[in-house]
Structures are given as structure tokens and as C-alpha cells.
C-alpha positions in Angstrom: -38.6 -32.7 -20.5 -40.0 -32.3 -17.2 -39.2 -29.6 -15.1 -37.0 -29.6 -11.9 -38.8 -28.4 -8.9 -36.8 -25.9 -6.8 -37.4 -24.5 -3.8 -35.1 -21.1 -2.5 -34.4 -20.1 1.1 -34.4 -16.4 1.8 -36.1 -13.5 -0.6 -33.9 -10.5 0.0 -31.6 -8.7 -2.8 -29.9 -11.6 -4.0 -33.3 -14.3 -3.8 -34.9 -11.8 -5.8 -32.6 -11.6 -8.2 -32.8 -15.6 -8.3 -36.7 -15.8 -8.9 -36.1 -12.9 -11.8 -33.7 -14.8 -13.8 -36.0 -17.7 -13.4 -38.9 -16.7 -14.1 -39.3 -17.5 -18.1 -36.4 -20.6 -18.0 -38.3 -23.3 -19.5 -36.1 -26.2 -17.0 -37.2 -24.6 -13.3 -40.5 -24.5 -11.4 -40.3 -22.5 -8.3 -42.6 -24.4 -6.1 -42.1 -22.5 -2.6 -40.5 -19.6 -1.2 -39.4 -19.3 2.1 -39.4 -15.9 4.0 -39.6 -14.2 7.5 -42.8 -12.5 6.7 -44.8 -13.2 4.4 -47.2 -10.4 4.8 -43.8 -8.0 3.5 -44.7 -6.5 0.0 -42.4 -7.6 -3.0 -41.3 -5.8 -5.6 -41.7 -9.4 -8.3 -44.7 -11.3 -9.3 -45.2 -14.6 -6.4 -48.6 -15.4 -7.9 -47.7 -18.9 -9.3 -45.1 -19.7 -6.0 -46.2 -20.4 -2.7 -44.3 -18.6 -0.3 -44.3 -20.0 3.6 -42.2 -18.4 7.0 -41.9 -22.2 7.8 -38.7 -23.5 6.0 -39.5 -26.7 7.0 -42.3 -27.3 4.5 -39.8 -26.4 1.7 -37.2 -28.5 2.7 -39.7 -31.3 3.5 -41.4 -31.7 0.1 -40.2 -34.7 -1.5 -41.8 -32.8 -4.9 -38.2 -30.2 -4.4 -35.2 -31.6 -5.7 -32.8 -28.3 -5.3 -33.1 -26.1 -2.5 -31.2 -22.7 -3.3 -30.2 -21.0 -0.4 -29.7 -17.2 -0.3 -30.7 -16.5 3.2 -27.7 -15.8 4.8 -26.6 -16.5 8.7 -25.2 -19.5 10.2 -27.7 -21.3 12.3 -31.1 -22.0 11.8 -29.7 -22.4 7.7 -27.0 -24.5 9.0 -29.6 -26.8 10.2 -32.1 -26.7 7.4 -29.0 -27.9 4.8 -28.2 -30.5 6.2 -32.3 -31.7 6.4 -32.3 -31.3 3.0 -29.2 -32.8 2.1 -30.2 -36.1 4.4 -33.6 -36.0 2.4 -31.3 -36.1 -0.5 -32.1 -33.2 -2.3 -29.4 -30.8 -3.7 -28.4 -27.7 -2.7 -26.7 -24.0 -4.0 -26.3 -21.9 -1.6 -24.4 -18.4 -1.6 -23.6 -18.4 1.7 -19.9 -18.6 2.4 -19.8 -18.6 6.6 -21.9 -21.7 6.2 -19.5 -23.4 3.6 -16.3 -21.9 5.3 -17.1 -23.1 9.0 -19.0 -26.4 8.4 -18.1 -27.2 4.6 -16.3 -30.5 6.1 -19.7 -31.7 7.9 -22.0 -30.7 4.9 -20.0 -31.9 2.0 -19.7 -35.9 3.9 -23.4 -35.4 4.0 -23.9 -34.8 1.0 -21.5 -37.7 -0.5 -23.2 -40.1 1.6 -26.3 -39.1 0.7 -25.4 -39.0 -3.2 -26.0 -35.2 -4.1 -24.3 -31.8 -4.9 -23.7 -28.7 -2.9 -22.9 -26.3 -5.2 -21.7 -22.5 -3.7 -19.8 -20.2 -6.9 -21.6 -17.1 -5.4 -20.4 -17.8 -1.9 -16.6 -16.2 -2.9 -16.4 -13.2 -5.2 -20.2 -12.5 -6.6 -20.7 -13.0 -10.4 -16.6 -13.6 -10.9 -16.4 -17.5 -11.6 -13.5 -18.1 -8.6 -15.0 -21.6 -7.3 -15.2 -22.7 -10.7 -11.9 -21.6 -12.1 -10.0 -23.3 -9.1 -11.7 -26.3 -8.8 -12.5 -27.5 -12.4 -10.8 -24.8 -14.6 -7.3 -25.6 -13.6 -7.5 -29.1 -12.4 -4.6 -29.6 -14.2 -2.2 -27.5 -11.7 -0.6 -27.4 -8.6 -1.5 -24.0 -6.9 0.9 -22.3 -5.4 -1.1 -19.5 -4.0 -4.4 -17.4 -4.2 -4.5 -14.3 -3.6 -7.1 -10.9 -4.0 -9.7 -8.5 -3.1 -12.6 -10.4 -2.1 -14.7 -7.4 -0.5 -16.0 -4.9 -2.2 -16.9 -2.9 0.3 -13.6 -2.2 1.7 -12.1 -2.2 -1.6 -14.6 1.2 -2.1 -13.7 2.3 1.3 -10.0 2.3 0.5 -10.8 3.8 -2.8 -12.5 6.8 -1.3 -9.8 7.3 1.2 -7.2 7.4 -1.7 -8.9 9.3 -4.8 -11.2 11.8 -2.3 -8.8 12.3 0.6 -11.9 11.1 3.2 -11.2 9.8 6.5 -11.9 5.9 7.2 -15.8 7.4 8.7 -16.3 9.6 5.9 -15.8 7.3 2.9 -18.3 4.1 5.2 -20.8 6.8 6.0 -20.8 7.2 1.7 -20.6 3.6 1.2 -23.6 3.1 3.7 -25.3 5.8 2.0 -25.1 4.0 -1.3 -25.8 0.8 -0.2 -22.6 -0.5 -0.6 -21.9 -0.8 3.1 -24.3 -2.8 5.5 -25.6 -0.9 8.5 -23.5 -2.8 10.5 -20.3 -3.3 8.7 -18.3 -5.2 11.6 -18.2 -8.4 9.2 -16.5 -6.9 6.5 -14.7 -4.1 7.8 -12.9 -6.1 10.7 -12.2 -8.7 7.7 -14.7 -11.6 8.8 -16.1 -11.8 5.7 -12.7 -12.1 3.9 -11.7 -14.5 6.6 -14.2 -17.1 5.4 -13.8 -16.2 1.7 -10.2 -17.1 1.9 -10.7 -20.5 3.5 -12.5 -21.4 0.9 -10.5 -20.8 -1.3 -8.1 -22.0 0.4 -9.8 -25.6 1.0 -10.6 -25.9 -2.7 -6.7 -24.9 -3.8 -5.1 -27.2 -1.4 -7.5 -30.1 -0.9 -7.9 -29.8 2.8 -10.0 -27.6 5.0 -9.0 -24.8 6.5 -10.4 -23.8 10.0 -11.1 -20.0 9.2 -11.6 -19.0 13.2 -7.4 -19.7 12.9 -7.2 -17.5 10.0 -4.9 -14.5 10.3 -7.1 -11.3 10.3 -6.4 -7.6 10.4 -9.4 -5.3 8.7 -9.0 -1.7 8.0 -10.7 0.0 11.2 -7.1 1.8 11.6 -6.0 2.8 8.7 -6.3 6.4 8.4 -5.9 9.1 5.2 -2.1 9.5 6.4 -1.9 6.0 6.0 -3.4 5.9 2.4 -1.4 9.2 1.3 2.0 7.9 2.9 1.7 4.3 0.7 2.6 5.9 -2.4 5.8 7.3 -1.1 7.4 4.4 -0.8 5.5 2.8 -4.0 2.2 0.9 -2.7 -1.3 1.3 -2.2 -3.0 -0.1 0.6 -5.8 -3.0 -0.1 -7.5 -5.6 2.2 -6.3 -8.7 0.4 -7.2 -12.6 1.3 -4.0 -14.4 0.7 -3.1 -18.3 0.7 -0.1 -20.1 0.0 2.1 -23.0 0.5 4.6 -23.2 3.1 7.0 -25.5 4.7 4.5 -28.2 5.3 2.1 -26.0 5.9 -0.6 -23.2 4.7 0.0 -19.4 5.1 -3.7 -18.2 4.9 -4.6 -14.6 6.2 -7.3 -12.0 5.3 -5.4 -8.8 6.0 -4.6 -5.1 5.2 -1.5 -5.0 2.9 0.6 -2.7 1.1 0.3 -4.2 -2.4 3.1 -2.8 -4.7 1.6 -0.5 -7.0 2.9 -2.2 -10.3 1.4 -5.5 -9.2 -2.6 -6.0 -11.0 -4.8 -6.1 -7.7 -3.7 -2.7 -6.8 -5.2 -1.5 -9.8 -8.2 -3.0 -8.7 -10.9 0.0 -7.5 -14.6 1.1 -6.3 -16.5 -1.9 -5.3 -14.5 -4.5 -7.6 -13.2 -8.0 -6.8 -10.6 -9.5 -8.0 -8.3 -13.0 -7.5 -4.7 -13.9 -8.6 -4.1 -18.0 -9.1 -0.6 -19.2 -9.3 -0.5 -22.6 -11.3 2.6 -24.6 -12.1 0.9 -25.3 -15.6 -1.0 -21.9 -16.5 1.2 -19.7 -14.5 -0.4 -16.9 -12.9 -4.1 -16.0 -13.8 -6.2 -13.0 -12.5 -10.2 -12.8 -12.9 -11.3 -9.3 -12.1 -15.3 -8.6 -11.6 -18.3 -7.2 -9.3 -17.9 -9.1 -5.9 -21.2 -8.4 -5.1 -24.8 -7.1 -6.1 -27.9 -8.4 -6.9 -27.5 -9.3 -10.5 -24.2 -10.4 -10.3 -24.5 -13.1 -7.3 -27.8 -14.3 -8.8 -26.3 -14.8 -12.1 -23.8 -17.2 -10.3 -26.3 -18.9 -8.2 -28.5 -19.6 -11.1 -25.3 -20.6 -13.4 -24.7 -23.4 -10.8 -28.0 -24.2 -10.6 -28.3 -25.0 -14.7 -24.5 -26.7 -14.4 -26.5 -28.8 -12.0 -30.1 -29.3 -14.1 -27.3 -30.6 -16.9 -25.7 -33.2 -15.1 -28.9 -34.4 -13.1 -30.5 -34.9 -17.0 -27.3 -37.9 -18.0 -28.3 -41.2 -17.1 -25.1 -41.8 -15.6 -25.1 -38.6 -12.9 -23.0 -38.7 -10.4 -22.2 -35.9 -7.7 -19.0 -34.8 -9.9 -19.5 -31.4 -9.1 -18.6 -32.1 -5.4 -14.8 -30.7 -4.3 -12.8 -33.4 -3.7 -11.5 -31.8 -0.2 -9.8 -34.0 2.6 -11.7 -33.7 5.7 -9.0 -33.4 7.8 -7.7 -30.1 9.0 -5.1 -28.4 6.9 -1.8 -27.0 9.6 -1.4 -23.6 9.3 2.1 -21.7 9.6 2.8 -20.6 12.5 2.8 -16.8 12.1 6.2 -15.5 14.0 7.8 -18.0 11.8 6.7 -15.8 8.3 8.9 -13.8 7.0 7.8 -10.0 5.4 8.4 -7.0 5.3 6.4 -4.4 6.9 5.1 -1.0 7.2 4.5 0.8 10.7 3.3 3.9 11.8 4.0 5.1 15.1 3.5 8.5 17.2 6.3 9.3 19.7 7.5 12.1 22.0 9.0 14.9 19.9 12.0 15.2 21.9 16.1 14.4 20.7 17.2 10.8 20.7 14.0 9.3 19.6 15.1 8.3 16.3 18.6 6.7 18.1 15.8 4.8 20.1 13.8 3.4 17.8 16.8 1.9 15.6 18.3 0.0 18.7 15.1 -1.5 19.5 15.0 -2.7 16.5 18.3 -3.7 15.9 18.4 -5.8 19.2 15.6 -7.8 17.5 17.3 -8.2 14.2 15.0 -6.2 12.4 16.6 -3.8 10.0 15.1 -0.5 8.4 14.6 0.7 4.9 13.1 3.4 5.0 11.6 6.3 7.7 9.6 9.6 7.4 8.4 12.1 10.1 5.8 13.1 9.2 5.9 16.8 11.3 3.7 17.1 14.6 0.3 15.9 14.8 -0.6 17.4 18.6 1.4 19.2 20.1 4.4 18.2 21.5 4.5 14.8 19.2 5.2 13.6 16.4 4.4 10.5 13.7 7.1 8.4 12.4 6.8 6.2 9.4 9.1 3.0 9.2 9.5 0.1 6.4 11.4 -2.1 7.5 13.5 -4.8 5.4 12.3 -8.6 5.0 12.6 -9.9 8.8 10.4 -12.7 10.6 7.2 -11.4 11.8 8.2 -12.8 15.9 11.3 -10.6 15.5 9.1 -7.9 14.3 6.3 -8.4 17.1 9.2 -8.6 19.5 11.1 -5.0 18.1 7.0 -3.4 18.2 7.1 -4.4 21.9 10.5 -3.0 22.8 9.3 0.2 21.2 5.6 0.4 23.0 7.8 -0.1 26.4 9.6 3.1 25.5 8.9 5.8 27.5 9.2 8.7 24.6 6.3 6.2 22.6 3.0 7.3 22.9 1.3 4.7 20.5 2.2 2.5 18.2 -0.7 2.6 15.4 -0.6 0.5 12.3 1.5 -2.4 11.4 1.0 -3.8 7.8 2.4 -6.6 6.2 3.8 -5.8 2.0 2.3 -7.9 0.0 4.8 -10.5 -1.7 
């Protein structure tokens, strides 16, 4: 058989990775490579490809059938899919703000124009998650999706817990180990679980999800009293990407929660992914894996790309591989309508009466307490209080916080988590 001519977008960690596993598979010729300099030594053999800092002429070669896409940003890439989908080539790509913010636009394309965009190592690295929702478990009605789908805040939180390190200390490590980018604003302020979730989300449900609507909270505030203090009252802390049904509508957030520490994901540690599917056939079913990493995302790029080679070989191909996901926008819960229960941390005045104060603020605003700690003064003259509350709706919640920030014995109000249900 003939071989299928592929060309790949982007030759950082992950593209090399791709070209590695490729380069003795009998079904694939990589005719071009496109980079941002070309002049930039490489660590693999390029002899037999032809490399080019002009995408264009990849994407232009009617001799390329796939373009794989492991580039990364939105938009020059953004732009270059959709050339090569309208010139009717296929496409795997690994990049998961492209598929979260304009899946809807590329995916019409690509019907229209009779191929495939395949993206398992945009969510969750070498763990099949894209694969497992949207073909493993046809057979059920989701209920909800829920996990850790960053591994570097997973390995942040894990330092904090096992090493006692403050929030800087344990990203200066991960940073160090190249775990943590050098600017980790995408996954620390929970961006990069925002559009990991939507996904998901999208695929689950069978409509898109806008992920700039997305509820997000990262883990900038959480600090080692935080991470000591969860225990206590039987949790550990973990940035978790969370979708579910509501009443007529999605609950979808990419937030810091206390997850109970009998439930699987808060077993989950170090740079490790891991999802939790809830079908009304299979029940509930939990893939655990590396989120990330060279090997690991290339093996999933180049596992869709031979799922793909397969089905281009039957006489009768069709783009079956494609989600079957209604364009139109999914509604999403309105949030003071949720109900939860939650955990907040909060420094006041050390003075009599502030405990009295706190209670009637909150029980003017129907939220009722299960639990609170002092935790002794922090500077002088102050002290930090530690509330869970019971299950109460988040806008009676956001409405008690409020009460309590107007107070004048309050210096700040801290953290507010959400428990994870």
C-alpha cells in the first residue's frame, strides 16, 4: 500500500515526539515540517523531511493528506486549520484552546468539506478521555465528568501537601523541573482547565459549551494553611474540571475544590491526570494517566492519526470519527442558583464578639455552619478563622461573604472553595 503523506505544524516537545514515533512506521511519510526557524538545531534526524517557516507551503501541497498540528496558540493556527480543512485535507491536532473556542466553526468545516479532525491529545495527554467519551460509551447517558486535567497544579498541590512548601516554593520546583511553563498564568489561574473541560463537556452532552462562560477559580490563593487545614475536616484540596447536568441546563466549572479524601481523584498525585465518567449504563468509570509530556501526548496524536490511516484505507470512508456535537450553544446554570457546600478562610480582628458576628451574617443569609477553627494569630492583633459551612445556594453564600467583608472587625476574606460533590 501506498503511503499517506503527512505534514505536522509545530516541532517543539510534543512534534518531536510525533516525527520519533514515526520515523520507521511503514503507513506515514513525513513530507514537510513547519517551524519558526529553521536554522534552530534539532535533537532528531530531518534529512529525508523538508522543513519550511512558511506553513503555508505545508498546508498548500495537495501531495499532504493529514496535517498534524502540535504548534500550539490560537491564531495564526486557527487560520491555517481551517485552509487545510477547506483544501480537504484532515487534521489531528493537540491543541485544546483551538478545539474549545472554535470547535463549532472548524468541525462544520470539516463536515462540509468531507474530512476528520481528530484531537485525543488535546484533553488529558496519553489518557484516552476523547475516545472513551465519545466512542467508548456511546451507549450511555452521561451524567457528569469530572477530574484533574492539569498536571501541573495537580504537582503544585502535591508539593504543598507532602513537603509543607508555600504555593511559590513548590512552582519555583515545578518550573525548575520543567513541569511548570515559565509563565504559568494558563494553567495556574485554571485557563487551561477551562478549555479542557468544555471539551469534554461538548463531547458528553452534544452541544458546545462556550468556555470564556466557564466558571474558573485556579489555585493562586491557596496557601499551606489551606492544604494543612483540608484534612481536618476530611478533604484534600485539587483543581478539578467538573460538568454535569442540571435543570435544563450544564454546570461546568474548572475550579479549586475540596475533594473528599475517600473519593478516587483525591488520591490522584505528582503530575498525574485523571477523569471520573458517570454513565447510566457503565456507571461510574475513572481513567487515571500522565496528562502531559512528550511521549505521552505524542503517543495519542499518533494513535489518532493510525485510527485515521485505517478508516481512510475502507472503500466506504466516511468522516465517522467526527463528534456528533450540536452547534448551538449549550445554557449554562446560572451560578447563585447551585447549591454546595463550601469552605472559607477568613482573617478578622482578634477582638470579643467576632465569632457572634460572623454567625448572624450568615444566618441573615440562610447559610448555616458546620464546622469553624481559629486557627490562633497570624499578625498581631488578628486572627484566621476557618468556616464550612452546610449545603446552601452559592447567591446566599456570595451574599453572607459580603455581609462579612462590610464588617468592620474583617480584615480579609481569603479563600472560598466549593466541596466537591
Amino acid at each position: 500500500m501506498s503511503k499517506i503523506t503527512v505534514g505536522i505544524l509545530g516541532l517543539g516537545t510534543v512534534g518531536t515526539g510525533v516525527v520519533r514515533l514515526l520515523a520507521d512506521d511503514p503507513r506515514f511519510k513525513i513530507k514537510w515540517v513547519a517551524v519558526r526557524d529553521t536554522s534552530k538545531p534539532r535533537e532528531i534526524d530531518l534529512s529525508a523531511i523538508r522543513m519550511t517557516d512558511r506553513p503555508d507551503e505545508l498546508v498548500d501541497d495537495p501531495e499532504v493528506e493529514i496535517v498534524i498540528e502540535v504548534a500550539g496558540g490560537i491564531d495564526r493556527i486557527y487560520e491555517l486549520i481551517k485552509r487545510a480543512v477547506a483544501r480537504g485535507k484532515h487534521v489531528v491536532t493537540a491543541n485544546k484552546e483551538l478545539i474549545a473556542r472554535h470547535g463549532a466553526e472548524i468541525f462544520d468545516l470539516a463536515h462540509r468539506n468531507n474530512v476528520t479532525v481528530l484531537f485525543e491529545a488535546a484533553v488529558g495527554g496519553g489518557i484516552p478521555l476523547i475516545s472513551t467519551i465519545q466512542r467508548g460509551l456511546q451507549a450511555n447517558e452521561i451524567s457528569s465528568v469530572a477530574g484533574i486535567l492539569n498536571g501541573t497544579t495537580n504537582y503544585i498541590l502535591t508539593a504543598m501537601e507532602q513537603r509543607g512548601q508555600s504555593f511559590e516554593d513548590a512552582l519555583a520546583e515545578a518550573q525548575k523541573l520543567g513541569i511548570a511553563e515559565a509563565d504559568p498564568t494558563n494553567d495556574v489561574e485554571a485557563f487551561d482547565v477551562a478549555y479542557k473541560i468544555t471539551i469534554l463537556a461538548s463531547l458528553a452532552f452534544g452541544r458546545f459549551v462556550d468556555s470564556a462562560k466557564v466558571i474558573r477559580q485556579g489555585i493562586t490563593h491557596i496557601t499551606d494553611l489551606d492544604i494543612a487545614m483540608a484534612p481536618e475536616f476530611g478533604y484534600r484540596i485539587k483543581l478539578i474540571g467538573l460538568a454535569r447536568r442540571g435543570n435544563g441546563c450544564l454546570d461546568v466549572r474548572a475550579q479549586s475544590m475540596l475533594v473528599p479524601i475517600h473519593h478516587p481523584l483525591a488520591s490522584v498525585e505528582g503530575a498525574n491526570n485523571a477523569i471520573f465518567i458517570s454513565g447510566s449504563a457503565v456507571g461510574e468509570v475513572m481513567l487515571v494517566g500522565p496528562g502531559a509530556g512528550q511521549m505521552p501526548t505524542a503517543s495519542a496524536v499518533v494513535g489518532d492519526l493510525i485510527n485515521l490511516a485505517s478508516a481512510l484505507r475502507l472503500p466506504d470512508f466516511a468522516p465517522y470519527f467526527q463528534p456528533l456535537i450540536d452547534s448551538r450553544e449549550s445554557a449554562l446554570c446560572e451560578i447563585d442558583d447551585s447549591e454546595g457546600t463550601f469552605y472559607i478562610r477568613l482573617e478578622t480582628k482578634d477582638t470579643p464578639g467576632v465569632i457572634g458576628k460572623l454567625g448572624l451574617a450568615l444566618g441573615e443569609h440562610q447559610v448555616s455552619l458546620h464546622s469553624l477553627l481559629q486557627r490562633g494569630v497570624q499578625r498581631e492583633g488578628s486572627a484566621t478563622i476557618i468556616l464550612l459551612t452546610h449545603r446552601t445556594r452559592e447567591g446566599n453564600l456570595k451574599r453572607a461573604i459580603a455581609a462579612i467583608e462590610a464588617q468592620p472587625t474583617t480584615i480579609e476574606v481569603g479563600l472560598v472553595l466549593r466541596v466537591f460533590e
